[in-house]
C-alpha positions, 0 to 999 in steps of 0.5 A: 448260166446267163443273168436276168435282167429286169427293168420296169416295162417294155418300151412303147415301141418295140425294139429288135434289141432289148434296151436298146434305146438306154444306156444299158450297152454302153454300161456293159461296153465300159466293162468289156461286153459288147451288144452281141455278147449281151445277148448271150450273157442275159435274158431280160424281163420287166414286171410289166409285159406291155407299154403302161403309157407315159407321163412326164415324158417317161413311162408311166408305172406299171399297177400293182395288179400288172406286175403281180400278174407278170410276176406269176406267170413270167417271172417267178419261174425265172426267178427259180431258174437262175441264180443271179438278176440285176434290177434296173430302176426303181419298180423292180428294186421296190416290188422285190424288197416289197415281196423278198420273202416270197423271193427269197422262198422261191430262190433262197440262195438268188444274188440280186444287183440294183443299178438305177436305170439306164434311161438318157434321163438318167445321164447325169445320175450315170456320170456322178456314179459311173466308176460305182456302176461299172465295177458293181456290175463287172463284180457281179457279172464276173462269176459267170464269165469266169 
């Protein structure tokens, strides 16, 4: 069964591959998954379905309202269906300890690994914890390669 990914939002510009522009591949390189085998591994998903704009030559966070209204109609469902998600950054990491009942009610038994996200703003963050991020991920990732 493959893994939900879910970052903050979609990029302003629209990439054939998911996180493409991020450091998310090469995370998974580091641990043996390539690009292609991602694809078949995840599905990704974020809490806002659009480009919220920019700011401090980032995104802009997503409103309340947009990720409550993604969350219902998208996520939710995808939350039921799988069994492990990996949130990237902190928009997710907060609207899922913000709304964990309601998590936990609709997949009581859902496994859930916070990374930081894998923005190049990141990099230096990256290298300080990048032994940390690998193995969290091959642990996590491992029970459904195996």
């Amino acid at each position: 069964m493959k893994i939900l990914i879910i970052g903050q939002a979609l990029p302003k510009v629209q990439q054939a591959v998911p996180y493409d522009t991020t450091m998310l591949y090469g995370w998974l390189q580091g641990i043996g998954i390539s690009k292609e085998a991602a694809q078949e591994l995840f599905d990704f998903d974020a809490m806002c379905p659009f480009f919220p704009g920019a700011e401090n030559g980032g995104h802009k966070k997503p409103s309340q309202e947009d990720m409550r209204q993604h969350f219902k109609s998208v996520l939710s469902g995808k939350i039921r269906a799988y069994s492990k998600v990996i949130l990237l950054g902190n928009v997710p990491k907060e609207f899922f300890q913000d709304n964990a009942s309601e998590i936990d009610a609709l997949n009581p038994r859902l496994a859930i690994l916070k990374l930081i996200h894998p923005s190049k703003r990141n990099w230096s963050l990256y290298q300080q914890n990048k032994e940390l991020i690998h193995s969290r991920l091959k642990a996590f990732i491992e029970l459904d390669i195996n």
